[in-house]
C-alpha positions as CSV (number, residue, x, y, z in Angstrom):
1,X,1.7,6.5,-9.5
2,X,1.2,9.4,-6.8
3,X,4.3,8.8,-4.7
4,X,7.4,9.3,-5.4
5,X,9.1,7.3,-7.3
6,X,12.3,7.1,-5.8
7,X,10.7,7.1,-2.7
8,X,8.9,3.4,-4.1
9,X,12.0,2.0,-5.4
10,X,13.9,2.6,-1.9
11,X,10.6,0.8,-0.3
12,X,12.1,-3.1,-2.7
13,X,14.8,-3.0,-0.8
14,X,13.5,-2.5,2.6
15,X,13.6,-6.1,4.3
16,X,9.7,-7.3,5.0
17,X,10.7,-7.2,9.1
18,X,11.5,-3.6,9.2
19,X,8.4,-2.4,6.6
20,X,6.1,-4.7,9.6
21,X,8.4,-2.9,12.4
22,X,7.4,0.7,10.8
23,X,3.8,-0.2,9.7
24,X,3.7,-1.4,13.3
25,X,4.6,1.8,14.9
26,X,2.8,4.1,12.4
27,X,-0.4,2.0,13.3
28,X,0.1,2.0,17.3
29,X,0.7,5.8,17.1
30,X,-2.6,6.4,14.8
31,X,-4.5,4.4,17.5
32,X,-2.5,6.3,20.5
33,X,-3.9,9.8,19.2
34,X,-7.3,8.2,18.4
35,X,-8.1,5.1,20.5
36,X,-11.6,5.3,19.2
37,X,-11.3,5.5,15.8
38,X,-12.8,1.6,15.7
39,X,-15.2,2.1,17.7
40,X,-18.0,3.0,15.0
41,X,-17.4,-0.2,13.3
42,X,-19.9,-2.2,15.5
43,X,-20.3,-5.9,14.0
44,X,-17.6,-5.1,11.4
45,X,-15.0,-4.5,13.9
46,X,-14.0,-8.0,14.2
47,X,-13.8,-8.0,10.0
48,X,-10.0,-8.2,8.5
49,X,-9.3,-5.3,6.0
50,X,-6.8,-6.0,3.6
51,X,-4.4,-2.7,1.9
52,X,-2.6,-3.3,-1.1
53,X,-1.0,0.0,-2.2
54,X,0.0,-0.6,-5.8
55,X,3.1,1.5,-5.9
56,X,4.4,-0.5,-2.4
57,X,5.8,-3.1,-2.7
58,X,4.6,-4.4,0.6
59,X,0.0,-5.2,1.9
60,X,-1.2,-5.0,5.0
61,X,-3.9,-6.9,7.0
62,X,-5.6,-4.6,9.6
63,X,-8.0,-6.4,12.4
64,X,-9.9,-3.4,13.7
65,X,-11.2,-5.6,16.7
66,X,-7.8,-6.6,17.9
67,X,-5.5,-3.3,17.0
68,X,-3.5,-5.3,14.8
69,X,-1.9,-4.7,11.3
70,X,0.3,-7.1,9.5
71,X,2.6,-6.9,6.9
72,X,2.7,-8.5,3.4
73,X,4.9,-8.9,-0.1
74,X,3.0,-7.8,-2.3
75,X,1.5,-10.9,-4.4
76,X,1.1,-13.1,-1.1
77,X,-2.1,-14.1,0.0
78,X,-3.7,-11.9,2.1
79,X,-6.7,-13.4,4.4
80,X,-9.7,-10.7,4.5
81,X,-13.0,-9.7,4.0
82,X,-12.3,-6.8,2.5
83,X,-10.0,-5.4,0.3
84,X,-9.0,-1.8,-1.2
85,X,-6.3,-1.4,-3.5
86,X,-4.6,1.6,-5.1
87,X,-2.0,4.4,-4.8
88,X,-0.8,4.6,-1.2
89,X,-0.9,7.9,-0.9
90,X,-4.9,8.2,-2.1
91,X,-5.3,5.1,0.5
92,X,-3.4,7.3,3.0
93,X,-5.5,10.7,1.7
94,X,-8.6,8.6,2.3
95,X,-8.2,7.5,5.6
96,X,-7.1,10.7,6.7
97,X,-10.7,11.7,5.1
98,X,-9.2,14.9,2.7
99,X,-10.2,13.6,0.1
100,X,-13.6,12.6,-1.4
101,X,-13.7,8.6,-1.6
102,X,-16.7,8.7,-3.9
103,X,-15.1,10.3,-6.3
104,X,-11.7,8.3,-5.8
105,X,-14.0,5.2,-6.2
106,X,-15.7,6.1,-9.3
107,X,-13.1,7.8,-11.7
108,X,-11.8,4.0,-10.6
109,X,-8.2,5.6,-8.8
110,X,-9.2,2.9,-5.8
111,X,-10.2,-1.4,-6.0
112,X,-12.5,-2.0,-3.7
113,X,-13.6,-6.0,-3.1
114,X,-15.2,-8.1,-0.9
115,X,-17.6,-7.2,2.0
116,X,-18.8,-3.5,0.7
117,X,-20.9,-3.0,4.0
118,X,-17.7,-3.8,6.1
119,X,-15.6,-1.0,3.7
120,X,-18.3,2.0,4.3
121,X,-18.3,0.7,7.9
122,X,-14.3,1.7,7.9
123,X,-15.1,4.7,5.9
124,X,-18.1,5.3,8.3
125,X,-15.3,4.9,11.0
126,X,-12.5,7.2,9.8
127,X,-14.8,10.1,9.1
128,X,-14.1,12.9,10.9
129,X,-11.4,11.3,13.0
130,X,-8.5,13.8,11.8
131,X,-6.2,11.7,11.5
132,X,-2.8,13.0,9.8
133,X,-0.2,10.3,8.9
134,X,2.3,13.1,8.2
135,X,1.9,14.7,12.0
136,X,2.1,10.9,13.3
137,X,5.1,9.8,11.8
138,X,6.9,13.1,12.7
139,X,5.5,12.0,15.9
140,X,8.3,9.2,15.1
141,X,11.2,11.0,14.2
142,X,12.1,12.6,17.5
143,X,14.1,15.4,17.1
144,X,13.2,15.6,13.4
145,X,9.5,16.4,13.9
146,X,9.2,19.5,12.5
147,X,11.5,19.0,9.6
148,X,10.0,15.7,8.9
149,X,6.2,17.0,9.1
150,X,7.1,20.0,6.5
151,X,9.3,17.8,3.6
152,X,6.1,15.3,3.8
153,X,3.4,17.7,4.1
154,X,5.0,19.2,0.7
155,X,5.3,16.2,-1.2
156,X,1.7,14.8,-0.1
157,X,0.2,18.4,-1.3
158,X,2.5,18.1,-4.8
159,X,2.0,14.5,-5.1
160,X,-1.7,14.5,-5.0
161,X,-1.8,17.9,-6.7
162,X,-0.1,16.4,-9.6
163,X,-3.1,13.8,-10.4
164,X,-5.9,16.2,-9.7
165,X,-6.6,14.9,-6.7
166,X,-7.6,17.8,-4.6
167,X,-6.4,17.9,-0.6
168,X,-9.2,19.0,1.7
């Protein structure tokens, strides 16, 4: 597990309406700093890309093609062509592209199924996009940017760090 763990057993009791309310935000303010990050999908952006982070107990359902993300349990069925599965964190590091996603996929730290040419398509996609996760979810807090941007920067570096998993 890369993320905290406390952090992960706070995330069970977070009702499934607020995780889709946050997952919501996070994912309008990712496409707000970069509203072409789908646009190198080409016939793959109408595909549905399914996360399951396995130390969250929540999935999502992204449609490139429509800007939207939905929120799951994890267990439920989730409808897609495509599907990656591990740590959040890596899944997070990945799209953020720090980290190298070959070698994520093939010391097996990430599940990838379903339509391969669809998931380098997204890969294909997020390169070079710069997104950060941590800077958009201080974004979020308001008044608590700075703070907010700092703790999370530390425990992404530590977190990772402490797997081997080297931050670009």
């Amino acid at each position: 597990m890369l993320a905290p763990h406390r952090l992960m057993a706070t995330a069970r009791m977070v009702p499934l309406p607020v995780a889709a309310c946050v997952a919501s935000l996070l994912f309008q303010q990712v496409l707000k700093s970069h509203p072409k990050l789908f646009d190198r999908l080409g016939e793959y952006g109408k595909a549905r890309f399914g996360f399951i982070p396995s130390d969250l107990p929540f999935a999502f359902s992204i449609r490139p093609g429509e800007r939207t993300i939905r929120t799951f349990r994890r267990g439920d069925a989730i409808a897609a062509d495509a599907t990656i599965g591990g740590p959040l964190l890596l899944m997070l590091a990945l799209a953020e592209g720090r980290v190298d996603g070959d070698a994520i996929f093939f010391a097996r730290k990430l599940a990838v199924s379903g339509d391969m040419e669809a998931v380098l398509a997204l890969r294909n996609a997020l390169d070079d996009s710069e997104i950060d996760m941590v800077k958009a979810i201080g974004k979020l807090s308001g008044p608590f940017n700075r703070s907010m941007v700092g703790v999370l920067s530390s425990m992404r570096r530590r977190a990772l760090e402490s797997h081997g998993v080297a931050w670009n």
